[in-house]
PyMOL Python script that loads the backbone (N, CA, C, O; Angstrom):
from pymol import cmd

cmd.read_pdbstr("""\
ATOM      1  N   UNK A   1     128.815 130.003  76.960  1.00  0.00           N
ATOM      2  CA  UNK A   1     129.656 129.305  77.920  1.00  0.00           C
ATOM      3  C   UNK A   1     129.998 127.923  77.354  1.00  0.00           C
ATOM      4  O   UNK A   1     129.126 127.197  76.877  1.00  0.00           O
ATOM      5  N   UNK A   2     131.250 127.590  77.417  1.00  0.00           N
ATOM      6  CA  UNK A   2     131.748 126.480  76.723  1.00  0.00           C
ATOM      7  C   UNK A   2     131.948 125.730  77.972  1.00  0.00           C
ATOM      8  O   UNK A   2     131.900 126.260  79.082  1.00  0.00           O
ATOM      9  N   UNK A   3     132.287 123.853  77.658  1.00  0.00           N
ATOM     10  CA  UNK A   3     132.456 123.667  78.741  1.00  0.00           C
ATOM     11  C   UNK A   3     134.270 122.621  78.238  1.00  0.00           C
ATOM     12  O   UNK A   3     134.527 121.982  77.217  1.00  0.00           O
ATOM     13  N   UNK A   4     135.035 122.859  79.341  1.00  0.00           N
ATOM     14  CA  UNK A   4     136.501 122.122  78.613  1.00  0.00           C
ATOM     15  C   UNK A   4     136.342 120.811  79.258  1.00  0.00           C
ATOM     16  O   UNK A   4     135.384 120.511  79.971  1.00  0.00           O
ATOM     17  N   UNK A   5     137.386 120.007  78.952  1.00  0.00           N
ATOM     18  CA  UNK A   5     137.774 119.300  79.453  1.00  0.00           C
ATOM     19  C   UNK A   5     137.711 118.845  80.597  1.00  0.00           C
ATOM     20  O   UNK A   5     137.068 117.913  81.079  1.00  0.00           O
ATOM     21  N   UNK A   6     138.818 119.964  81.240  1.00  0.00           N
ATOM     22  CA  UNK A   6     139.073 120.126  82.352  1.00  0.00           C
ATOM     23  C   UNK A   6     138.089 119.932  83.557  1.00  0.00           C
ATOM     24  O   UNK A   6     138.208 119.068  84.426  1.00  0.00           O
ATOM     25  N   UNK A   7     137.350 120.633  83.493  1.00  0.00           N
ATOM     26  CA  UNK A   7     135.677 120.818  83.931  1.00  0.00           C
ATOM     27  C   UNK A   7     135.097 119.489  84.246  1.00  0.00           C
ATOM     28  O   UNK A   7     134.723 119.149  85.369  1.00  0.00           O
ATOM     29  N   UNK A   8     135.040 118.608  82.944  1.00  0.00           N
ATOM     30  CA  UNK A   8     134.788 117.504  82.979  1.00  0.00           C
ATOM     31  C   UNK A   8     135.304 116.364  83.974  1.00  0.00           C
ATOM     32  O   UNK A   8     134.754 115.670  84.828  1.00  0.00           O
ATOM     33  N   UNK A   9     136.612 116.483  83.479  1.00  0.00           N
ATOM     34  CA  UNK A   9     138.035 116.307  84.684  1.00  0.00           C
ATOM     35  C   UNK A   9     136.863 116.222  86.123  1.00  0.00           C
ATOM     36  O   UNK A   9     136.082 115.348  86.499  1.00  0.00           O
ATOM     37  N   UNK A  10     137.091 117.102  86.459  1.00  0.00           N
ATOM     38  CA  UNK A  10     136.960 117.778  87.882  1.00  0.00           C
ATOM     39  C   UNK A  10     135.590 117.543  88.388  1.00  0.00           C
ATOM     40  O   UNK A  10     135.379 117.136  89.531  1.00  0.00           O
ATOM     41  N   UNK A  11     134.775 117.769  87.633  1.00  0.00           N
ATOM     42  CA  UNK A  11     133.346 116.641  87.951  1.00  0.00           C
ATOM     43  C   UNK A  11     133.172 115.239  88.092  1.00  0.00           C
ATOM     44  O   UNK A  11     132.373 114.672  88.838  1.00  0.00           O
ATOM     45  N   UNK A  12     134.261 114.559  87.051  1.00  0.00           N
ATOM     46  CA  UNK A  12     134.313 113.354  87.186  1.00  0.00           C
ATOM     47  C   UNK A  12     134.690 112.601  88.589  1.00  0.00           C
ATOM     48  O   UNK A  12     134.241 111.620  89.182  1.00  0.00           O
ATOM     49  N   UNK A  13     135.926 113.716  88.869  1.00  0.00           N
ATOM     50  CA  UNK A  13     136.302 113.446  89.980  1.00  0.00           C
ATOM     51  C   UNK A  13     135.461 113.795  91.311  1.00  0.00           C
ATOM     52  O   UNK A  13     135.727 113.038  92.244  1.00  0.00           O
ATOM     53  N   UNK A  14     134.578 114.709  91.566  1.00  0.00           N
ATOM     54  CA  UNK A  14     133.575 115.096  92.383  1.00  0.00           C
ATOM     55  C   UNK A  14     132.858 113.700  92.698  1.00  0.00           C
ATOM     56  O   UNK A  14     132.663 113.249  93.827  1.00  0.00           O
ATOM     57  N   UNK A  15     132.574 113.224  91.727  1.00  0.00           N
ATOM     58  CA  UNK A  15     131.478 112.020  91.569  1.00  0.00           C
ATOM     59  C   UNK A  15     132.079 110.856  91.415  1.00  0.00           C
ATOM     60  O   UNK A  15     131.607 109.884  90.824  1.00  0.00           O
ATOM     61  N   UNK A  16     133.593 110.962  92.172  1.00  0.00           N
ATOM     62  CA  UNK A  16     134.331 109.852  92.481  1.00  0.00           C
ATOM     63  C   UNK A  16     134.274 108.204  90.673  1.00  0.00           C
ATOM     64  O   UNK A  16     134.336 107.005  90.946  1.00  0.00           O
ATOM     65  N   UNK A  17     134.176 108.643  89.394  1.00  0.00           N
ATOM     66  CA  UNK A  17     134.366 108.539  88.482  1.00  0.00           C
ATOM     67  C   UNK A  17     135.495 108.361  87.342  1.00  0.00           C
ATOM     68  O   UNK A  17     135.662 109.248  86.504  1.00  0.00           O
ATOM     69  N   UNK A  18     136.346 107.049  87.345  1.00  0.00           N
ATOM     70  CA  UNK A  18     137.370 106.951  86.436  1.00  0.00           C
ATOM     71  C   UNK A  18     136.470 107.052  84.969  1.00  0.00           C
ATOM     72  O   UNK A  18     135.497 106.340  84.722  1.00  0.00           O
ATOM     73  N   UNK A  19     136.869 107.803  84.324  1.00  0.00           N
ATOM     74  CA  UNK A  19     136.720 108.643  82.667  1.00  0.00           C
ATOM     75  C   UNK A  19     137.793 108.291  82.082  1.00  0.00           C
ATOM     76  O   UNK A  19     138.889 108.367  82.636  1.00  0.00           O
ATOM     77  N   UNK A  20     137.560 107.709  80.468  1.00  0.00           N
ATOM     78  CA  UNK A  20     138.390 107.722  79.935  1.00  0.00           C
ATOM     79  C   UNK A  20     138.592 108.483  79.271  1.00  0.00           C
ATOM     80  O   UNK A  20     137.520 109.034  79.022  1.00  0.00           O
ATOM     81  N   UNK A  21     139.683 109.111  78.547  1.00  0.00           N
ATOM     82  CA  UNK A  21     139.509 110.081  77.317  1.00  0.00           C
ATOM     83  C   UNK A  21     138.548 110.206  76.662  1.00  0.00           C
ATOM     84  O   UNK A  21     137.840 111.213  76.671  1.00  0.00           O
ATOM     85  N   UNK A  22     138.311 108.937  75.804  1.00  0.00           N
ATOM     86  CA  UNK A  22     136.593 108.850  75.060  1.00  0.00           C
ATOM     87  C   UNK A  22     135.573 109.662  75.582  1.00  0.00           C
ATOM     88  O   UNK A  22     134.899 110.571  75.097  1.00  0.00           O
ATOM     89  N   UNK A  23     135.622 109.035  76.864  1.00  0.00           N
ATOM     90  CA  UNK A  23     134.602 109.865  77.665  1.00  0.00           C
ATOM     91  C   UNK A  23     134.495 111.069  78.026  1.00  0.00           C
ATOM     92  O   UNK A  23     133.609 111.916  77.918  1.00  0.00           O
ATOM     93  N   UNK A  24     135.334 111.047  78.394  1.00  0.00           N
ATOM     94  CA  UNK A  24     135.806 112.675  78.409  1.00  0.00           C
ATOM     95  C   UNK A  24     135.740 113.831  77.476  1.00  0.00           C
ATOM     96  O   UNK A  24     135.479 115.005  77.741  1.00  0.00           O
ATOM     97  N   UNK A  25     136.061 113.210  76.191  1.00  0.00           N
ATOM     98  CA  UNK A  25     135.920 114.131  75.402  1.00  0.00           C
ATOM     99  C   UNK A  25     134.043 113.987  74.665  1.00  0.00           C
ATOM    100  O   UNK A  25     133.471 115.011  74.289  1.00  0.00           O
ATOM    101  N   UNK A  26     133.345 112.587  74.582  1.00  0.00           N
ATOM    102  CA  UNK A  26     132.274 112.563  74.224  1.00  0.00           C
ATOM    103  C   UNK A  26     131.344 113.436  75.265  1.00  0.00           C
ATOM    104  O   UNK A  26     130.384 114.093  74.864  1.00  0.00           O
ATOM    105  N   UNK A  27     131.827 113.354  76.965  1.00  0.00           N
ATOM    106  CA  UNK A  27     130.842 114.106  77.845  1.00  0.00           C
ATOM    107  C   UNK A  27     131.065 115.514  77.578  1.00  0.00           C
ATOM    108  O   UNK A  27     130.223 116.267  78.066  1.00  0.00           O
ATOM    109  N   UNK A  28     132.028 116.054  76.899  1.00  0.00           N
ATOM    110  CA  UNK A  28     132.216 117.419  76.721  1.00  0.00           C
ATOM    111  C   UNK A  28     131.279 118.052  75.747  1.00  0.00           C
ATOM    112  O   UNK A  28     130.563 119.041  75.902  1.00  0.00           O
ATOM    113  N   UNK A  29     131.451 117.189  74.596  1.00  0.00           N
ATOM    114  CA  UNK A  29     131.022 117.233  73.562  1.00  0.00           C
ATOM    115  C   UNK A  29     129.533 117.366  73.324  1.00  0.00           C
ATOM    116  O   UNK A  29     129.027 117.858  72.315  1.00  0.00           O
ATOM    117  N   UNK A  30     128.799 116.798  74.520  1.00  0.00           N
ATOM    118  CA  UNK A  30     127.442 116.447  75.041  1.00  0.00           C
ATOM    119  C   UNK A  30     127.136 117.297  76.068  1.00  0.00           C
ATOM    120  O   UNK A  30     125.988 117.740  76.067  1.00  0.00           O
ATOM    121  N   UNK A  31     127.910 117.650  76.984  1.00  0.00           N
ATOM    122  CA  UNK A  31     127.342 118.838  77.721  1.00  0.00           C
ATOM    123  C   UNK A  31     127.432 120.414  76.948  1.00  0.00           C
ATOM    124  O   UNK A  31     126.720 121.390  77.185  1.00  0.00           O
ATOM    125  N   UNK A  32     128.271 120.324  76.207  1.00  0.00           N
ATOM    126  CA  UNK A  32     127.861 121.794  75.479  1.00  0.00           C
ATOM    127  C   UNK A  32     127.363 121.570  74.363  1.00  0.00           C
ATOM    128  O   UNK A  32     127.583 122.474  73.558  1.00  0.00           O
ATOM    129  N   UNK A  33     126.551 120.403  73.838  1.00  0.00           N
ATOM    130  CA  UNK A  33     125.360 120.644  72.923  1.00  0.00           C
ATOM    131  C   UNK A  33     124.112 121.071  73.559  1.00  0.00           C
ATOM    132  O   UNK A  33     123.176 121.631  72.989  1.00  0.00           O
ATOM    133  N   UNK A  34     124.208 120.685  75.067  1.00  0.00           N
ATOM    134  CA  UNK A  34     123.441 120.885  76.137  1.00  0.00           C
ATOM    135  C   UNK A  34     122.946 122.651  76.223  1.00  0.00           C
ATOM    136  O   UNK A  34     121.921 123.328  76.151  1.00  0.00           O
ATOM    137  N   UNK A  35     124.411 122.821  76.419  1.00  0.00           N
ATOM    138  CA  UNK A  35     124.558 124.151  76.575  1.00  0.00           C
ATOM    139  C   UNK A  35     124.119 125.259  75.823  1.00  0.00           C
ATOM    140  O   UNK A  35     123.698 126.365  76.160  1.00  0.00           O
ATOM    141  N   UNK A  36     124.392 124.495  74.269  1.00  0.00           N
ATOM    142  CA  UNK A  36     123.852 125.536  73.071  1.00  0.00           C
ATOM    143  C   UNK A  36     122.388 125.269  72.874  1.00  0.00           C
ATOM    144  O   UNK A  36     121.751 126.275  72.560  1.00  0.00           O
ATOM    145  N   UNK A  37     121.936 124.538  72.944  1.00  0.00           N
ATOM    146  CA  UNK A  37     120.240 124.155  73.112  1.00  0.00           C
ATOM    147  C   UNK A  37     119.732 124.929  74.271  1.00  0.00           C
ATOM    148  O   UNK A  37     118.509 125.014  74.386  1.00  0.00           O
ATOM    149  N   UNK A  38     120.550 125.548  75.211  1.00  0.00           N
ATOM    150  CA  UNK A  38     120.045 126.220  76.204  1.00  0.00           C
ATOM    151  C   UNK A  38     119.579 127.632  75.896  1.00  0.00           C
ATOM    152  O   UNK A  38     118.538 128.277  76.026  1.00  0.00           O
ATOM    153  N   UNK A  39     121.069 127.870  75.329  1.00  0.00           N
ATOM    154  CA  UNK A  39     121.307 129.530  74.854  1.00  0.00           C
ATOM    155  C   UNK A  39     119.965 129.513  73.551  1.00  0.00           C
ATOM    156  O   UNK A  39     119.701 130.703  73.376  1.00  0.00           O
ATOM    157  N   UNK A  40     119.299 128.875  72.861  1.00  0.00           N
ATOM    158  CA  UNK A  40     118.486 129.443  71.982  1.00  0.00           C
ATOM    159  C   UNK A  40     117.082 128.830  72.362  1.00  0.00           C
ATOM    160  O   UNK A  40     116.308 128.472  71.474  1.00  0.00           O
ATOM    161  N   UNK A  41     116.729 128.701  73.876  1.00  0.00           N
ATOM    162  CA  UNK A  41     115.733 128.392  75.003  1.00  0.00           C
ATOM    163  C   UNK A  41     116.141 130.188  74.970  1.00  0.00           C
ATOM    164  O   UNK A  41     115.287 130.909  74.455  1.00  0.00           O
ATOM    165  N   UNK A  42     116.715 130.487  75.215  1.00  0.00           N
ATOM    166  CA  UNK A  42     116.999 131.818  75.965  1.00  0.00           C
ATOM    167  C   UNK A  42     116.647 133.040  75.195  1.00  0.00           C
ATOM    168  O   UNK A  42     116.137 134.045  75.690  1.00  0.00           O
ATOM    169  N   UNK A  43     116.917 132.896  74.111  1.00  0.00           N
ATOM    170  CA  UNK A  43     116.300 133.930  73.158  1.00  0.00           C
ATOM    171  C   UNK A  43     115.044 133.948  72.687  1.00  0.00           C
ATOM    172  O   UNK A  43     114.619 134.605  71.737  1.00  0.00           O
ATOM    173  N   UNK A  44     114.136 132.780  73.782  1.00  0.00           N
ATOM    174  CA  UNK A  44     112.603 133.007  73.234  1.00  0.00           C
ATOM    175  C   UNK A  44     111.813 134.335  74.277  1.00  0.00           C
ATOM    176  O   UNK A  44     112.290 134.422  75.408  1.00  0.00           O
ATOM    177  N   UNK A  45     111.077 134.967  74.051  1.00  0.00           N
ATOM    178  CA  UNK A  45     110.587 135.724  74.415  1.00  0.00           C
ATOM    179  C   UNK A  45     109.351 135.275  75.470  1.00  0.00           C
ATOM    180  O   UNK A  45     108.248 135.524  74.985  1.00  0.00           O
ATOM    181  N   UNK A  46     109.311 134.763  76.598  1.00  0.00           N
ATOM    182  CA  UNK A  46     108.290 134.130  77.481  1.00  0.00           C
ATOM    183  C   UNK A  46     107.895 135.159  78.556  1.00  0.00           C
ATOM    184  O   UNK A  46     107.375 134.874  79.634  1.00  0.00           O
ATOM    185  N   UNK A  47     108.335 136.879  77.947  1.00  0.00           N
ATOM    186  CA  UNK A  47     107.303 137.423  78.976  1.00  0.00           C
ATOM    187  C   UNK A  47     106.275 137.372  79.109  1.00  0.00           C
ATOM    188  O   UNK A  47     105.824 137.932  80.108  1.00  0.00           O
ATOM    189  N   UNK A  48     105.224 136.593  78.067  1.00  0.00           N
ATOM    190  CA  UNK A  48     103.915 136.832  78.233  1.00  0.00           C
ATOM    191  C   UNK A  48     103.138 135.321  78.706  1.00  0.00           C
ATOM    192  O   UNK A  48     101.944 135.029  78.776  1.00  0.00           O
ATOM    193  N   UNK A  49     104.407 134.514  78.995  1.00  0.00           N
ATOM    194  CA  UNK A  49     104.195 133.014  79.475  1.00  0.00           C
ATOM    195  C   UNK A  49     104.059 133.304  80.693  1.00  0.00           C
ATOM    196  O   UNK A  49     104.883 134.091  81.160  1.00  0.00           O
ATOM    197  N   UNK A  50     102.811 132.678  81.729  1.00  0.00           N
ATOM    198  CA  UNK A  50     102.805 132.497  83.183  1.00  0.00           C
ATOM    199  C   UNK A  50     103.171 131.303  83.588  1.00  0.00           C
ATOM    200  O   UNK A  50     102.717 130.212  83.245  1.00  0.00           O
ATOM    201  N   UNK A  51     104.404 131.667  84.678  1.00  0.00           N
ATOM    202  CA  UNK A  51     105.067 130.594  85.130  1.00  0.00           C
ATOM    203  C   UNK A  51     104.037 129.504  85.719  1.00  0.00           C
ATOM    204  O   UNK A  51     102.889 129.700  86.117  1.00  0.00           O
ATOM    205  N   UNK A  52     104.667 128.465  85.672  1.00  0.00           N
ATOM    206  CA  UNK A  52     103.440 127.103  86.028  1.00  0.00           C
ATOM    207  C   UNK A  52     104.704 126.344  87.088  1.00  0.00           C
ATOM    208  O   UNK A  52     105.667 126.876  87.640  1.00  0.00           O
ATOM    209  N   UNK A  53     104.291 125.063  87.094  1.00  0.00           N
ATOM    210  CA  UNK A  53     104.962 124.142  87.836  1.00  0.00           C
ATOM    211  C   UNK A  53     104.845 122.960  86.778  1.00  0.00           C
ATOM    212  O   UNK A  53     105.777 122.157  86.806  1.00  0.00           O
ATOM    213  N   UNK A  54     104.117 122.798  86.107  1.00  0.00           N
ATOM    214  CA  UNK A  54     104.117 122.024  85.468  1.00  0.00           C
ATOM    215  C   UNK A  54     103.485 122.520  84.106  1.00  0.00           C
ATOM    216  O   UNK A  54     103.156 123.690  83.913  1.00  0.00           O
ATOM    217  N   UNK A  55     103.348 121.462  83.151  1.00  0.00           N
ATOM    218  CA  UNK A  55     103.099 122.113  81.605  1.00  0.00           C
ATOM    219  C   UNK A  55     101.679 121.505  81.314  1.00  0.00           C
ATOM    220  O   UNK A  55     101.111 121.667  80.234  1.00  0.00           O
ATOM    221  N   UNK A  56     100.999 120.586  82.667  1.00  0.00           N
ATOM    222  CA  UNK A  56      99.339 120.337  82.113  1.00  0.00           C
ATOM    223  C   UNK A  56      98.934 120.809  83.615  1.00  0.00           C
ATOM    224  O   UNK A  56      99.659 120.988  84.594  1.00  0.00           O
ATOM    225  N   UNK A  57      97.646 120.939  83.478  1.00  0.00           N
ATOM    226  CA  UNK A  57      97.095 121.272  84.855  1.00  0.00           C
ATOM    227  C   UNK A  57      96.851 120.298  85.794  1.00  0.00           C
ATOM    228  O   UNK A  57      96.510 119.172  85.433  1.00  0.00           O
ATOM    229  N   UNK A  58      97.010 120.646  87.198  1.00  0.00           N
ATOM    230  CA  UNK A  58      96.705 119.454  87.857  1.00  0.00           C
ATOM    231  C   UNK A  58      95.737 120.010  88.854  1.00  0.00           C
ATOM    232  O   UNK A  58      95.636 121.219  89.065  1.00  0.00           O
ATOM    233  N   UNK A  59      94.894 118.920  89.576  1.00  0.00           N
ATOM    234  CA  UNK A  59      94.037 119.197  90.740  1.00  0.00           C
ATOM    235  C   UNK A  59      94.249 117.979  91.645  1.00  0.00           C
ATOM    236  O   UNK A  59      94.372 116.870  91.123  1.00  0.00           O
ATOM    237  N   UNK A  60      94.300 118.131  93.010  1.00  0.00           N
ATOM    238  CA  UNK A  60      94.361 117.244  94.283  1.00  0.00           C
ATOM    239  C   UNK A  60      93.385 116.033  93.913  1.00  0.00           C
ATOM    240  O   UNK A  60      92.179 115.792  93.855  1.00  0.00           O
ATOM    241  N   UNK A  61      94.687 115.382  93.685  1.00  0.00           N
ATOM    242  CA  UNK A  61      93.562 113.822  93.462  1.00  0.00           C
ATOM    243  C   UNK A  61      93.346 113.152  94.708  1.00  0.00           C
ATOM    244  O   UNK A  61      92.711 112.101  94.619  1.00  0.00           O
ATOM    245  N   UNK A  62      93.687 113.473  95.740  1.00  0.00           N
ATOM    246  CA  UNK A  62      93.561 112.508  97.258  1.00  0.00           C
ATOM    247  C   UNK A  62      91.978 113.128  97.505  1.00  0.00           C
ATOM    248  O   UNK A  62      91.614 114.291  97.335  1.00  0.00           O
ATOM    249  N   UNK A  63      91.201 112.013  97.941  1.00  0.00           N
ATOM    250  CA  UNK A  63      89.302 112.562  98.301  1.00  0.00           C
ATOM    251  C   UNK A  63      89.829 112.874  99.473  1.00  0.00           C
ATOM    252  O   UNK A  63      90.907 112.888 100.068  1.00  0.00           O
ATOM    253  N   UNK A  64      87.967 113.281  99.691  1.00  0.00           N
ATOM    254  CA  UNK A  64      88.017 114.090 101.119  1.00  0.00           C
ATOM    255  C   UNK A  64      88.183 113.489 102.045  1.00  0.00           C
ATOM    256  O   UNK A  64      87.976 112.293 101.837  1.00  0.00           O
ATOM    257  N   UNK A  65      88.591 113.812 103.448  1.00  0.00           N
ATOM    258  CA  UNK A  65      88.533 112.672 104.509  1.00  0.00           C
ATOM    259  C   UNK A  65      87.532 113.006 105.237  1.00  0.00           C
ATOM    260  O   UNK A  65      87.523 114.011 105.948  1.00  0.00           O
ATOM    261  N   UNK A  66      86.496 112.111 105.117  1.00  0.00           N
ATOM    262  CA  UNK A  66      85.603 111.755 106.108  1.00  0.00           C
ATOM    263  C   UNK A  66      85.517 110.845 106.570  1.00  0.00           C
ATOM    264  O   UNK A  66      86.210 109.918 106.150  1.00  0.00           O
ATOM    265  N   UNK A  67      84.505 110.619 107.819  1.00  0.00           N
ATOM    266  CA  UNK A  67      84.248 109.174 108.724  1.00  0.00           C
ATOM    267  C   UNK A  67      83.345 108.393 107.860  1.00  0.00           C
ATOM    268  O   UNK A  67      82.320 108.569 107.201  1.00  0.00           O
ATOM    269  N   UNK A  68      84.336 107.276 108.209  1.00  0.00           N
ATOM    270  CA  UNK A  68      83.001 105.920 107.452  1.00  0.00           C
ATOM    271  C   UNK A  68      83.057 104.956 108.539  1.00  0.00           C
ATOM    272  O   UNK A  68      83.777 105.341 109.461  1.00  0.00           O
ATOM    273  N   UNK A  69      82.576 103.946 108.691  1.00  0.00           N
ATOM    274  CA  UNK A  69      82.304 102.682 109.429  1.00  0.00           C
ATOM    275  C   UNK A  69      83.267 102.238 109.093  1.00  0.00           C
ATOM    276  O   UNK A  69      83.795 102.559 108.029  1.00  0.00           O
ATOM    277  N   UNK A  70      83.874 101.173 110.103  1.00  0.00           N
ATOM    278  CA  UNK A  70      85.532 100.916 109.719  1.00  0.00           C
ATOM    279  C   UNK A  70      84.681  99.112 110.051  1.00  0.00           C
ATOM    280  O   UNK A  70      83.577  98.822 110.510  1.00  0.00           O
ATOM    281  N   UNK A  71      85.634  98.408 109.641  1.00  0.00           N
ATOM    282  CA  UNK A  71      85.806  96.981 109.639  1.00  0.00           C
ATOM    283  C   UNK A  71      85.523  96.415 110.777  1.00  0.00           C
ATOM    284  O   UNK A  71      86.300  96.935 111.578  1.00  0.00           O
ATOM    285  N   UNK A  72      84.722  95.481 111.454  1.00  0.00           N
ATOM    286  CA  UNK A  72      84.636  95.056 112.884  1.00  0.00           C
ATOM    287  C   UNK A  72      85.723  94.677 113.021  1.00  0.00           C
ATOM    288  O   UNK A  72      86.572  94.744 112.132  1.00  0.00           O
ATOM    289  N   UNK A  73      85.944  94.131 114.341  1.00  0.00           N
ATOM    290  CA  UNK A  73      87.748  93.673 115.022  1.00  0.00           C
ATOM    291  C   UNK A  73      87.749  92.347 114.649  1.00  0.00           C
ATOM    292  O   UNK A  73      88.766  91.830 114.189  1.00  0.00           O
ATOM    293  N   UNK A  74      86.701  91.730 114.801  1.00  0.00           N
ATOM    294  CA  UNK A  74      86.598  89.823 114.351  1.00  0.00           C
ATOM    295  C   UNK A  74      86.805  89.924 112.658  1.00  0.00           C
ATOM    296  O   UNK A  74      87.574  89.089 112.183  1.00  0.00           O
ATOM    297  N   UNK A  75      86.429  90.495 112.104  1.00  0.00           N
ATOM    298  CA  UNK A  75      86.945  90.322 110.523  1.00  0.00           C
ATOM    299  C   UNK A  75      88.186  90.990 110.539  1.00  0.00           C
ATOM    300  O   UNK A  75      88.928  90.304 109.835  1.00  0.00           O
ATOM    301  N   UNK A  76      88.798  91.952 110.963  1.00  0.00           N
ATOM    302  CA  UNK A  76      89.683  92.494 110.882  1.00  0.00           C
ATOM    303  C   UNK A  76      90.895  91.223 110.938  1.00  0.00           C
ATOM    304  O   UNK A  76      91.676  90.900 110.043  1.00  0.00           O
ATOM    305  N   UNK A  77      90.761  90.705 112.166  1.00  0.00           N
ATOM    306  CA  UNK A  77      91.787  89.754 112.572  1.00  0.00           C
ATOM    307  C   UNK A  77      91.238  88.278 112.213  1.00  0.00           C
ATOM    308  O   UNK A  77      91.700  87.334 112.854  1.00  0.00           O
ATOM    309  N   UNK A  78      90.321  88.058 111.265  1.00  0.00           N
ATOM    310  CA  UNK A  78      89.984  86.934 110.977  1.00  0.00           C
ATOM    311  C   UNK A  78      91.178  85.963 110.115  1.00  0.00           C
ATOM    312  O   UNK A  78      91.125  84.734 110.161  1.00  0.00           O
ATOM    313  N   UNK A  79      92.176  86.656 109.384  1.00  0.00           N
ATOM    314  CA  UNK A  79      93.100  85.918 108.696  1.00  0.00           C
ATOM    315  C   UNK A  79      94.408  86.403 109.655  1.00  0.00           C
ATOM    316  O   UNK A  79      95.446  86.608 109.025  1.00  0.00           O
ATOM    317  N   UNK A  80      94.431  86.504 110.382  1.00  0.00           N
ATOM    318  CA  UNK A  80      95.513  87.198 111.640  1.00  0.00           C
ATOM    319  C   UNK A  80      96.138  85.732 111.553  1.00  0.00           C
ATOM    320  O   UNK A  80      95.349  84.791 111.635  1.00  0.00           O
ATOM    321  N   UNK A  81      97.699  85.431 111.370  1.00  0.00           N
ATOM    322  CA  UNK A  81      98.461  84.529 111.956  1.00  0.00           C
ATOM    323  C   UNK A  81      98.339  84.079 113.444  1.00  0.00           C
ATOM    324  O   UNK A  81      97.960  82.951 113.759  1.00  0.00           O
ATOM    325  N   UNK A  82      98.619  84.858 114.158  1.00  0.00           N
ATOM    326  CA  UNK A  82      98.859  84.989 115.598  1.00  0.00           C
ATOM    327  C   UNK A  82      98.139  86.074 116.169  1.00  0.00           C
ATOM    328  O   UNK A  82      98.235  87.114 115.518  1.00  0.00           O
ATOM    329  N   UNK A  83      97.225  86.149 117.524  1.00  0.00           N
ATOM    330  CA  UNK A  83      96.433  87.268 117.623  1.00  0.00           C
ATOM    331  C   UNK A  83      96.144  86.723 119.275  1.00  0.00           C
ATOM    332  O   UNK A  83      96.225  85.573 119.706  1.00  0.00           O
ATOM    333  N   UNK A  84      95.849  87.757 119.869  1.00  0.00           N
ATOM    334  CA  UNK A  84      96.037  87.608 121.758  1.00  0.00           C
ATOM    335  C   UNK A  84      95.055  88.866 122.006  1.00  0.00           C
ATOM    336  O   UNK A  84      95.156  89.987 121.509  1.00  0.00           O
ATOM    337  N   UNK A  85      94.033  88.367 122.947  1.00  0.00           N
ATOM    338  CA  UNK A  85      93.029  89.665 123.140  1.00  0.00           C
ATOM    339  C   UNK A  85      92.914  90.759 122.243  1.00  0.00           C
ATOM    340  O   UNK A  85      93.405  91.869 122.445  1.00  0.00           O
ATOM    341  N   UNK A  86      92.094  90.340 121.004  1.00  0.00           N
ATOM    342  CA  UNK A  86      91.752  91.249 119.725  1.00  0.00           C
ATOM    343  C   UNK A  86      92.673  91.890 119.563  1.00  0.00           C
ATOM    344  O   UNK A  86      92.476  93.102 119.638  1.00  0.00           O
ATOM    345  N   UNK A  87      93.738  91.537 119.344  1.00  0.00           N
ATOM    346  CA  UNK A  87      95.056  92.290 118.826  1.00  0.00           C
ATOM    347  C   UNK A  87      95.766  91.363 117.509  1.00  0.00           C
ATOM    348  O   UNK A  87      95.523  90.169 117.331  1.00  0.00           O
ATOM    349  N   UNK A  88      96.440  91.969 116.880  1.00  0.00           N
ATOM    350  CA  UNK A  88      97.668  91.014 116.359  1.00  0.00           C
ATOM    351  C   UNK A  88      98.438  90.836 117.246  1.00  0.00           C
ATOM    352  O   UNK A  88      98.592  91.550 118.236  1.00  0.00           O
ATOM    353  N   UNK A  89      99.052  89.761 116.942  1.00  0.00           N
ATOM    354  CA  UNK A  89     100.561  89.208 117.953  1.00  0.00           C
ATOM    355  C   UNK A  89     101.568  89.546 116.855  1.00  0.00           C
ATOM    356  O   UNK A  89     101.401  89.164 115.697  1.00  0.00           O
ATOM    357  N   UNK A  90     102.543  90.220 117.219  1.00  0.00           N
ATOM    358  CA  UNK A  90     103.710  89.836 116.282  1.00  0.00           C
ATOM    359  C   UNK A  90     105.321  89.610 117.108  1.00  0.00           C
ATOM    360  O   UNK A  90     105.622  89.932 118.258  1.00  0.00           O
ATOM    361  N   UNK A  91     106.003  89.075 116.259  1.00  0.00           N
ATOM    362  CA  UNK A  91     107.913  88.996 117.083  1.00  0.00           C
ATOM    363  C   UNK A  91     108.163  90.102 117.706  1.00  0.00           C
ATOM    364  O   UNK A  91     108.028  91.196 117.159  1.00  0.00           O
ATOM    365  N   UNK A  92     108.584  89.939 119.003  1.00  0.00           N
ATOM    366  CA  UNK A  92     109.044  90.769 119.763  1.00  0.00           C
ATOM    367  C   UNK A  92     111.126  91.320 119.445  1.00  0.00           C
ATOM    368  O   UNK A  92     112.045  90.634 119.893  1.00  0.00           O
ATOM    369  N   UNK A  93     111.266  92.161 118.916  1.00  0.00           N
ATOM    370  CA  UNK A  93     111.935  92.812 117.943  1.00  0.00           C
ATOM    371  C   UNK A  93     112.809  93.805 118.657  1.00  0.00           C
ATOM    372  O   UNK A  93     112.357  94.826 119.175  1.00  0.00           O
ATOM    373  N   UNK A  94     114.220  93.428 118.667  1.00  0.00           N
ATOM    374  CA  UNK A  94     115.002  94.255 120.207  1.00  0.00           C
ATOM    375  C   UNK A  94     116.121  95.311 119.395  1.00  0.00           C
ATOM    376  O   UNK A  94     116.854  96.054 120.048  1.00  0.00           O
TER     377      UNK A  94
END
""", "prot")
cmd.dss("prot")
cmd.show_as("cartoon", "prot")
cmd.util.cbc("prot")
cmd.orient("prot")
């Protein structure tokens, strides 16, 4: 599959894109080197490859959630700007 001009054209314009010739003809020129680097991806033989998601392994890096002792309310709000019956205060925001 080749890709023309035209094509180019018409994408450019999709993606709301003034192209100049240069460009035009260098993005052509660059999407079907694209293209031919594809086609000889294609002639490798990966039936015996199992599909992955990725190319290293991964494992769930988030820990477990358990209960811990949380922060008292007086340290919590000890550097609090503004604070009204153990709360933060903040701008009232309409």
């Amino acid at each position: 599959m080749k890709i023309e001009i035209g094509e180019v054209e018409y994408v450019g314009r999709l993606a709301r894109l003034k192209l100049s010739e240069e460009e035009k003809e260098l993005f052509t020129v660059q999407l079907n080197a694209i293209l031919d680097y594809m086609e000889k991806l294609n002639e490798l033989d990966t039936s015996a490859v199992e599909p992955t998601f990725h190319v290293v392994s991964h494992r769930n890096t988030v820990r477990e959630d358990e209960m811990r002792k949380s922060y008292p309310q007086e340290a919590s709000l000890e550097n609090a700007p503004d604070k009204a019956k153990g709360c933060f205060r903040v701008p009232k925001i309409i």
